[in-house]
N, C-alpha and C positions, 0 to 999 in steps of 0.2 A: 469727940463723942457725937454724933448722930443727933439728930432731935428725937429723933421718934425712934429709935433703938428700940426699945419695949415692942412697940405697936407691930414691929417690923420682924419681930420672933414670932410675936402671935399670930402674924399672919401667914408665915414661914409652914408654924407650926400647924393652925387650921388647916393649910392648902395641902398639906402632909396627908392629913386622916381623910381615907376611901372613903366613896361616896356611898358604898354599900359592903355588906359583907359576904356578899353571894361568889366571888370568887374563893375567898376562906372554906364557905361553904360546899362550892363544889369538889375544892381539893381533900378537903377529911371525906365529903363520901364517896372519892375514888379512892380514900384511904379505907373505908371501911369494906368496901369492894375487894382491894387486893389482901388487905389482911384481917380473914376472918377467923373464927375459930378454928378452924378445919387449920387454916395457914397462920398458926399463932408464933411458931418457934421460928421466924424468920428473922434474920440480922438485921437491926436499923439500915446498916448502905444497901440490901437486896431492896428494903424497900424505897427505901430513897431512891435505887433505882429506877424502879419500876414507876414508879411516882412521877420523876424528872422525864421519863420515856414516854411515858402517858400523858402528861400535860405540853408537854412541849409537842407533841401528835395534833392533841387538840387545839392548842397555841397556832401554828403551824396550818393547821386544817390539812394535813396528808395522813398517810394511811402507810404503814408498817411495808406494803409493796413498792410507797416512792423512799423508801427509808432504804431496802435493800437495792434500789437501782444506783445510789447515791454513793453505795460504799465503795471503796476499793476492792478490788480482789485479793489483797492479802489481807486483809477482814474480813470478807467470809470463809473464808481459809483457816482462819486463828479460831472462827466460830467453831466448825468441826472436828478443832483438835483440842488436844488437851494442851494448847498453849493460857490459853483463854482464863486460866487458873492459876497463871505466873504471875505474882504481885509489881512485879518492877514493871514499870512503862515507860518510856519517851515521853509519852503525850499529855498533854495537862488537859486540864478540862475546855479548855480556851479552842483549843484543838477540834477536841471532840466534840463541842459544840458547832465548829464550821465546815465538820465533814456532814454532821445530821443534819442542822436548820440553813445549809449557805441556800440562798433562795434564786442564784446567778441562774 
């Protein structure tokens, strides 16, 4: 057992909690932004999508035109069809995170 066990969660635990809440912040009012009244009847994942799209943009610091330079062309492809609406995938999120954010 440790000597200082106790002391050594609390600090664990301190070093855990943000220094501020301004990032919480900014993401509920880019929530309040994509889903307002007018856009009330939307699915939690549409906006979790939009959500995850929009903050990793600004995470990122690119712009939806270095998003479309990065994709493959059988993804923009899927975009203009009615594939894009087929539940089953290949890709896991792990994936799809290193075709939008790879920064190579």
């Amino acid at each position: 057992m440790p000597l200082y066990r106790d002391l050594a969660k609390f600090v664990f635990a301190l070093l855990s909690l943000p220094l501020s809440n301004a990032e919480v912040e900014r993401i509920f009012s880019m929530l309040a932004i994509v889903k307002s009244k007018l856009r009330n009847r939307m699915l939690i994942d549409t906006v979790d999508g939009i959500i995850s799209v929009r903050y990793g943009l600004l995470y990122e610091k690119q712009t939806c035109y270095d998003y479309a330079k990065k994709l493959p062309n059988t993804v923009l492809a899927d975009i203009s069809s009615s594939r894009k609406y087929e539940s089953d995938t290949d890709m896991n999120y792990e994936e799809i995170y290193e075709i939008f954010f790879n920064t190579e």
